[in-house]
Backbone as CSV, one residue per row, in Angstrom:
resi,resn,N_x,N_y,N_z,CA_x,CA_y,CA_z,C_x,C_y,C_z
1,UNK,80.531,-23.919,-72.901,80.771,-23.568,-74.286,82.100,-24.190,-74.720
2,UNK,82.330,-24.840,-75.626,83.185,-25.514,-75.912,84.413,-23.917,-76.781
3,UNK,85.533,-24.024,-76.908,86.426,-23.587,-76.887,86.560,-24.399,-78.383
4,UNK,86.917,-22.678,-79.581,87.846,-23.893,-81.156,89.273,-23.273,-81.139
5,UNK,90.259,-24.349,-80.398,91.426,-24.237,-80.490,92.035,-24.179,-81.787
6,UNK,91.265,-24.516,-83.170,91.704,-24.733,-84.500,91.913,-22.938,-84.962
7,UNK,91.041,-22.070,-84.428,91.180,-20.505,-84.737,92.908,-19.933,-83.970
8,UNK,93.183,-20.690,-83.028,94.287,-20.267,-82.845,95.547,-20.425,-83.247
9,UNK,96.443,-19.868,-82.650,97.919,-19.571,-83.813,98.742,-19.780,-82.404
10,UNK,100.007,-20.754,-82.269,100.473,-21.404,-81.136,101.849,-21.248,-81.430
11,UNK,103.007,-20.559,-80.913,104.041,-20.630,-80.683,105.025,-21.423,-79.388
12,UNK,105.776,-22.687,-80.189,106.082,-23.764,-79.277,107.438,-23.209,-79.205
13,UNK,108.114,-22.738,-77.988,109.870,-22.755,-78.141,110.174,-23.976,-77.220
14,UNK,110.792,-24.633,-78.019,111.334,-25.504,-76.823,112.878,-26.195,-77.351
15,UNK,113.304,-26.299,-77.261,115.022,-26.929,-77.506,115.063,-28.257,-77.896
16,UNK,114.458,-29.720,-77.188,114.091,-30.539,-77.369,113.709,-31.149,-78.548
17,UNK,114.181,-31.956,-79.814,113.085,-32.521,-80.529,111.904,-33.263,-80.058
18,UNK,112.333,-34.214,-79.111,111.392,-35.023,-78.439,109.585,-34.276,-78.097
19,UNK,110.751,-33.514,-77.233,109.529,-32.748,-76.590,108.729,-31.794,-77.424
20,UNK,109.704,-31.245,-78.543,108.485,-30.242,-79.511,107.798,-31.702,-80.108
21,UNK,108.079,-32.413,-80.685,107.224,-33.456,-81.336,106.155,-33.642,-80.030
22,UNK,106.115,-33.951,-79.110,105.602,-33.957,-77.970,104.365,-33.501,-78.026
23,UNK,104.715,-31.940,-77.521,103.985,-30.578,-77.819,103.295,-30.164,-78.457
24,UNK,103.743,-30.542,-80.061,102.889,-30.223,-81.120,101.908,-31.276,-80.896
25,UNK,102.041,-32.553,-80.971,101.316,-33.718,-80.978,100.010,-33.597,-80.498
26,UNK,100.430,-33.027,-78.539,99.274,-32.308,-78.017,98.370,-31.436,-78.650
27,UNK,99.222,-30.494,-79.536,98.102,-29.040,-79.973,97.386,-30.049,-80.756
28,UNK,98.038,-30.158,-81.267,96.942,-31.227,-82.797,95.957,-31.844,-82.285
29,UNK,96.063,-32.826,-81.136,95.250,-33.373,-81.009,93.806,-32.547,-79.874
30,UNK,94.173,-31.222,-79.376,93.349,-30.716,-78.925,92.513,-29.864,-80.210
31,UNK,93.106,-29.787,-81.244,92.432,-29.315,-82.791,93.423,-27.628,-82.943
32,UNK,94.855,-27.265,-82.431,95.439,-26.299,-82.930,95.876,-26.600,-84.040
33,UNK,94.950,-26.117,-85.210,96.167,-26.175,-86.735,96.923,-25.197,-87.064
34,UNK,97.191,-24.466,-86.366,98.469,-23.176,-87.142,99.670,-23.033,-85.379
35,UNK,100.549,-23.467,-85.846,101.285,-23.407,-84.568,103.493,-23.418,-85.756
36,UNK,103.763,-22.840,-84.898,105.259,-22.433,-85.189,106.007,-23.350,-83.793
37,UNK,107.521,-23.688,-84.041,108.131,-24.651,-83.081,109.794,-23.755,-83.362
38,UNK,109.966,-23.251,-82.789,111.491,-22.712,-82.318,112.476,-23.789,-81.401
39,UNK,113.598,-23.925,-81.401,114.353,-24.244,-80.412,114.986,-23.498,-79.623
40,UNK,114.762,-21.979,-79.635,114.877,-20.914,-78.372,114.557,-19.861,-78.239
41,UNK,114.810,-19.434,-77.190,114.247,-18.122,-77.295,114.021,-17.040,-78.514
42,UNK,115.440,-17.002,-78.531,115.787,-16.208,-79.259,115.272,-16.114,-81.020
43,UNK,115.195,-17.234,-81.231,114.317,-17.989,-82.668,112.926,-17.816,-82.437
44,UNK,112.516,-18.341,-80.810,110.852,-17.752,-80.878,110.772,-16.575,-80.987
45,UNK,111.536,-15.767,-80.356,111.397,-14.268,-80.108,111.012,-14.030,-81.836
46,UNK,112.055,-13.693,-82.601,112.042,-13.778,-84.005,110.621,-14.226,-84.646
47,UNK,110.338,-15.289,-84.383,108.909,-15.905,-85.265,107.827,-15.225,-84.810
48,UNK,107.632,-14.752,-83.269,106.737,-14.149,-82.581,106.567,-12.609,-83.321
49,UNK,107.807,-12.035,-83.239,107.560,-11.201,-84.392,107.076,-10.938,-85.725
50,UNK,107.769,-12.096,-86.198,107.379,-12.517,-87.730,105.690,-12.785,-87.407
51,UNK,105.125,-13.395,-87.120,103.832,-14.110,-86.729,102.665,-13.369,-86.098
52,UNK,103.261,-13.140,-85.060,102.184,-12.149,-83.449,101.530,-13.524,-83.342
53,UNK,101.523,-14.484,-82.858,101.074,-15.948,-82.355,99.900,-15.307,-81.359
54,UNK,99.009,-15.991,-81.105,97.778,-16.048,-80.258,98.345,-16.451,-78.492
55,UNK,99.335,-17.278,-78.378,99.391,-17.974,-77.056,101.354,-18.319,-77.640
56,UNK,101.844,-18.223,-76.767,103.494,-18.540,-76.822,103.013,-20.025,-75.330
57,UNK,103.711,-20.995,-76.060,104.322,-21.980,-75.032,105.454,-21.981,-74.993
58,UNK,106.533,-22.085,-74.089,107.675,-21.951,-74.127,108.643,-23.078,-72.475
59,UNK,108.975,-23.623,-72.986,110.182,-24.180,-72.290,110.875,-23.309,-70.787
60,UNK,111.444,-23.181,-70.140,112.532,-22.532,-69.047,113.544,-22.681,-69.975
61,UNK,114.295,-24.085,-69.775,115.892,-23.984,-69.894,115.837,-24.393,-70.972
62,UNK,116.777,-23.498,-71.697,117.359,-23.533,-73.190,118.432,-22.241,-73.488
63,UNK,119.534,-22.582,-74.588,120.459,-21.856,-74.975,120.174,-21.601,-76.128
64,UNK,121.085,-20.206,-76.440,121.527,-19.535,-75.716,120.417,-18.569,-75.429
65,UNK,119.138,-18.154,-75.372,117.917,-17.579,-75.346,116.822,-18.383,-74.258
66,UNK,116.899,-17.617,-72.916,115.958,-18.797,-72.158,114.832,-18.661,-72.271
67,UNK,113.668,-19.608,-71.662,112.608,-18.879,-71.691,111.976,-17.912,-70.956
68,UNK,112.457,-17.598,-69.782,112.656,-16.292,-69.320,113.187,-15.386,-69.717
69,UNK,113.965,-15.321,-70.538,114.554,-13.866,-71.206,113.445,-13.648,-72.373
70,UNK,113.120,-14.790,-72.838,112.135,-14.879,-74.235,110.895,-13.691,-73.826
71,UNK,110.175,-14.507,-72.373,109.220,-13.674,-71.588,109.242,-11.786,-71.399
72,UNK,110.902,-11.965,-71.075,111.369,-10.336,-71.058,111.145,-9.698,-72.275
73,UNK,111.727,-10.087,-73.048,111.603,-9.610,-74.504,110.190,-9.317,-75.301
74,UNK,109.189,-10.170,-74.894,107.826,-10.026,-75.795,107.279,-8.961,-74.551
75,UNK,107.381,-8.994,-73.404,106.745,-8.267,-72.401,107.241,-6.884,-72.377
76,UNK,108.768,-6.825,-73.276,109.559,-5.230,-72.941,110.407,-4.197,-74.067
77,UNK,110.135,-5.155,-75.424,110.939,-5.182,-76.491,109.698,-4.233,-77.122
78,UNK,110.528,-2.998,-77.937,109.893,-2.524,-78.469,108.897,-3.156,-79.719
79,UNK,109.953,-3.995,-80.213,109.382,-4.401,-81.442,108.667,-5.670,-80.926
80,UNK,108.277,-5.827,-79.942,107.507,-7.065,-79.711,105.967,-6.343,-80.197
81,UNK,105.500,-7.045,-81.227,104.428,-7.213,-81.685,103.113,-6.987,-81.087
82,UNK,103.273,-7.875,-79.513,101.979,-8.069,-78.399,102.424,-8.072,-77.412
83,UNK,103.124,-7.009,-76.620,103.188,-7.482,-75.143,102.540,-8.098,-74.730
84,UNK,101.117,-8.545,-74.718,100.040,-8.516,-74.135,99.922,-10.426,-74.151
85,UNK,100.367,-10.799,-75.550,100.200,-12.125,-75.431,100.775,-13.093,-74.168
86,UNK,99.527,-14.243,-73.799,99.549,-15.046,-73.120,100.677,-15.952,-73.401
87,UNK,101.686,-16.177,-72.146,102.763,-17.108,-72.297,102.645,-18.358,-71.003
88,UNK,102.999,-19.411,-71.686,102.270,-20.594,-70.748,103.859,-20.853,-70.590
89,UNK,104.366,-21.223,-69.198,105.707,-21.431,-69.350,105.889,-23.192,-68.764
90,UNK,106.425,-24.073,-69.681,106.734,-25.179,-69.379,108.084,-25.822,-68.255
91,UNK,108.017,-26.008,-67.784,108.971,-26.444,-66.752,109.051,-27.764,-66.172
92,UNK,110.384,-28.408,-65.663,110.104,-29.891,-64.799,110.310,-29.450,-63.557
93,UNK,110.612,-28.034,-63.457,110.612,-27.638,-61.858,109.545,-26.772,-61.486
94,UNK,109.128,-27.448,-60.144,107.689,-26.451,-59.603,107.916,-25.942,-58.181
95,UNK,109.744,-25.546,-57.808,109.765,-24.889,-56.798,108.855,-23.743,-56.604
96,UNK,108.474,-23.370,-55.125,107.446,-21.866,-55.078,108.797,-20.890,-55.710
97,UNK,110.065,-20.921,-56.026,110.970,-19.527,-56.190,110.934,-19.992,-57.565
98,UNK,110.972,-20.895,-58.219,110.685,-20.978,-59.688,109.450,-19.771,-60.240
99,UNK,108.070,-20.636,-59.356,107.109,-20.178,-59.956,107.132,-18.597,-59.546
100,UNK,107.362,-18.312,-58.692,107.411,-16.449,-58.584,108.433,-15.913,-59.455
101,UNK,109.797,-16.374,-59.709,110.460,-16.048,-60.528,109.948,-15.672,-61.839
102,UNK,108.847,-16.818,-62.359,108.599,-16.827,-63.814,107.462,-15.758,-63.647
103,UNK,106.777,-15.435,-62.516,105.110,-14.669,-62.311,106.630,-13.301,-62.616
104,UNK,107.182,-13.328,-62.108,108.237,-11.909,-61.827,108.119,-11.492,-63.450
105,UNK,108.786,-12.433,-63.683,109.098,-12.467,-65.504,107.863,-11.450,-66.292
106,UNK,106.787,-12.205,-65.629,105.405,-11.773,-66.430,104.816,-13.123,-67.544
107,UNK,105.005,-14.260,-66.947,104.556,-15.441,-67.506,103.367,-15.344,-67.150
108,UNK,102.235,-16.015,-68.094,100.816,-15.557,-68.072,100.289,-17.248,-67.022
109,UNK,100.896,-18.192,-67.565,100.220,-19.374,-66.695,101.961,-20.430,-66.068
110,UNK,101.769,-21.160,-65.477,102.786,-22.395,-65.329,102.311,-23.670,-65.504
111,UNK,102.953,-24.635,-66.074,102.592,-26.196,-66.304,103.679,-26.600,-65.998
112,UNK,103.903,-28.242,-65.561,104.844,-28.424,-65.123,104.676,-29.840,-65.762
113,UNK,105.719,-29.934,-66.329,106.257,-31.396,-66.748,106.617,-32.809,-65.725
114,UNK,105.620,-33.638,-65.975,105.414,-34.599,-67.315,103.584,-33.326,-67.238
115,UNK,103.026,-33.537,-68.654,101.751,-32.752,-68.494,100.739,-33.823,-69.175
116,UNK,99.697,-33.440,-69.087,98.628,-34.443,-70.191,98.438,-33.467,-71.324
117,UNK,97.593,-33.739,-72.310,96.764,-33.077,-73.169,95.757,-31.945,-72.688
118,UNK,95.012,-33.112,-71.410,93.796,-32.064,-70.872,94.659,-30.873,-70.108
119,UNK,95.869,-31.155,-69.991,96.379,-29.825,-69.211,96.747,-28.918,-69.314
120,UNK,97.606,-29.020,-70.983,97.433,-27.890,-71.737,96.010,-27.398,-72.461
121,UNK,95.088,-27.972,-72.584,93.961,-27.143,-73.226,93.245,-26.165,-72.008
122,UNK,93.576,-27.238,-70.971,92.630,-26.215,-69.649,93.429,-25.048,-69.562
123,UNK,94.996,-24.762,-69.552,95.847,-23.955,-69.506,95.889,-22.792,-70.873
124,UNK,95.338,-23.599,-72.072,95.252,-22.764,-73.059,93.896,-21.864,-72.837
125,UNK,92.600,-22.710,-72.878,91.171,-22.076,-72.474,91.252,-21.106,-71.437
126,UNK,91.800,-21.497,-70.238,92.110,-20.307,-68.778,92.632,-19.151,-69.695
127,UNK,93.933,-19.132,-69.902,94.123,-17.548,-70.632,93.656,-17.222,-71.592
128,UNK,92.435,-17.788,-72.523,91.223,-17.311,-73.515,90.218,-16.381,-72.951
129,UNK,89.593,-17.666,-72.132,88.639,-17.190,-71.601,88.820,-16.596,-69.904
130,UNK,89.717,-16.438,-68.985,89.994,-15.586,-68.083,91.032,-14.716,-68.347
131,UNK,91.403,-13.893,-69.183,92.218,-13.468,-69.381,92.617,-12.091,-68.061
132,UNK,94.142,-11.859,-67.782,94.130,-10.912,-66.454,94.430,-9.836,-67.332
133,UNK,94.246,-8.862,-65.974,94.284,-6.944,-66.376,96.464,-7.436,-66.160
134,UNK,96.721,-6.323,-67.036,98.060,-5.964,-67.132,98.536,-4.854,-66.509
135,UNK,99.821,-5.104,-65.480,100.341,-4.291,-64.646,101.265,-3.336,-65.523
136,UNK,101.284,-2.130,-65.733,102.247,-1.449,-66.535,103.061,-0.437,-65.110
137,UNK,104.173,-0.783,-65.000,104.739,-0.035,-63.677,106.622,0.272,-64.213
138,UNK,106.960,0.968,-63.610,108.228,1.312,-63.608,108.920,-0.158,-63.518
139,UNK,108.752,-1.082,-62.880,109.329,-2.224,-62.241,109.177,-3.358,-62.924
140,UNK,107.580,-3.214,-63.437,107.081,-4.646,-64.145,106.192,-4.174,-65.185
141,UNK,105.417,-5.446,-65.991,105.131,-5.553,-67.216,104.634,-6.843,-67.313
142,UNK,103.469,-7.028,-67.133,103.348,-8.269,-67.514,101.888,-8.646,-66.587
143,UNK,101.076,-9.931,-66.766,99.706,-9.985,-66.365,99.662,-9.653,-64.696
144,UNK,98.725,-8.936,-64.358,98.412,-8.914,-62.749,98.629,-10.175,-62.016
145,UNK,99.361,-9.946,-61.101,100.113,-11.337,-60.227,98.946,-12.013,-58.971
146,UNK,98.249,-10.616,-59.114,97.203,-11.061,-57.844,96.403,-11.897,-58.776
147,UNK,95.706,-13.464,-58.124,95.089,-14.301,-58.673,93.668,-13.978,-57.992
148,UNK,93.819,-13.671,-56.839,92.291,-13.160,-55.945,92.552,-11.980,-55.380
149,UNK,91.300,-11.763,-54.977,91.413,-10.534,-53.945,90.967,-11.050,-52.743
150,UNK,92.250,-10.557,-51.561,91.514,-11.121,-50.255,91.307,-10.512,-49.122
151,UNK,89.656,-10.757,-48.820,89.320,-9.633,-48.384,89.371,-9.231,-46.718
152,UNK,90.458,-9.992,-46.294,91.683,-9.742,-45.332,92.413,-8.795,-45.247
153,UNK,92.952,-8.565,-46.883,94.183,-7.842,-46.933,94.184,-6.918,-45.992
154,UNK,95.368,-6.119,-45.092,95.045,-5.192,-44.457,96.580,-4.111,-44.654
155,UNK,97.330,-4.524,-46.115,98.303,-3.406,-46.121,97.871,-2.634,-47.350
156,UNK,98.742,-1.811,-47.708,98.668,-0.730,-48.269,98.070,-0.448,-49.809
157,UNK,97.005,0.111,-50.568,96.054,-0.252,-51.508,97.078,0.732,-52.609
158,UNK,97.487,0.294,-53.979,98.741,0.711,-54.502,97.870,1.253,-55.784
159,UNK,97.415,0.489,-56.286,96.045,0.332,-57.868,95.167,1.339,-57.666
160,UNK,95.252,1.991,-58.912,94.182,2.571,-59.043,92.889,1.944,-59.167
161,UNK,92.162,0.841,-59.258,91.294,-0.097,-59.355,91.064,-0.428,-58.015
162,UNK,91.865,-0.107,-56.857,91.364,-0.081,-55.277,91.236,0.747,-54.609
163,UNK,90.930,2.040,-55.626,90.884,3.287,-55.018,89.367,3.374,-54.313
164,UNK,88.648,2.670,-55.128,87.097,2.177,-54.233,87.049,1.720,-52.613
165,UNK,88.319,1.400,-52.036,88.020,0.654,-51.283,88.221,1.679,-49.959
166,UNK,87.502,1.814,-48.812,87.640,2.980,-47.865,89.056,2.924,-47.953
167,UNK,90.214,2.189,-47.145,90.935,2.221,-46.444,92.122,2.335,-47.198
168,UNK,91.757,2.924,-48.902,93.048,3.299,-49.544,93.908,3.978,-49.189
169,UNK,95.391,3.636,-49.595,96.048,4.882,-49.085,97.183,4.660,-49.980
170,UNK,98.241,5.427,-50.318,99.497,5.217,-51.287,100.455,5.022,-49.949
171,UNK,101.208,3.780,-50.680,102.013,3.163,-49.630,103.730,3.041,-50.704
């Protein structure tokens, strides 16, 4: 089933002119016509409000508002509009402590720079159409970190959603 990226509403933060010209270039040409372009957090944060955007793309490094704090804020801020919205986080770094850092955050996908076109639409379509259950915990906030279930696991069953499984136990 083909996917109409034109129904969606796209929030770009990124610091960069280059790269928002970039960015946008991409949405357009995958068919996003309603999209907003911040140069930080703190400005997306703001428009995200103003707006409630469908999908936030957002940058890492930028001042004075990163895109990890941006992440904190829509995921923990009262007045955030949608906790719930999907945030695709752009980066040129793909250390494994990056990417857990940003999963920590509650970033919904990672892409990593240089990207194509097809890589943001597959990245946009994935959080459309797979969208994850949301962890609400004392600690965190933000999409379920588990990507599978594996049926190995053999420590301690925490979710109420694995209370099915014999060998639950609160750990």
């Amino acid at each position: 089933m083909a996917f109409k990226f034109e129904k969606l509403s796209v929030l770009v933060v990124e610091d960069t002119p280059p790269m928002q010209k970039l960015i946008a270039s991409v949405l357009e040409s995958i068919g996003v016509k309603r999209m907003n372009v911040a140069e930080n957090g703190q400005r997306g944060f703001d428009m995200f409000c103003r707006d409630n955007h469908d999908i936030i793309i957002s940058d890492w490094l930028m001042s004075p508002v990163d895109g990890l704090e941006l992440v904190r804020l829509v995921r923990n801020e009262a007045s955030s509009p949608n906790r719930l919205v999907p945030v695709i986080m752009l980066t040129g770094y793909n250390s494994l402590g990056r990417v857990m850092t940003a999963r920590d955050a509650g970033v919904t996908e990672f892409l990593v720079k240089p990207f194509t076109a097809g890589d943001v639409a597959k990245r946009i379509a994935h959080v459309i159409n797979k969208p994850r259950d949301y962890i609400d915990s004392a600690e965190y906030f933000g999409p379920d970190r588990r990507r599978h279930n594996d049926p190995n696991y053999k420590g301690p069953w925490r979710r109420e959603s694995d209370k099915n499984n014999s060998d639950w136990q609160v750990g």
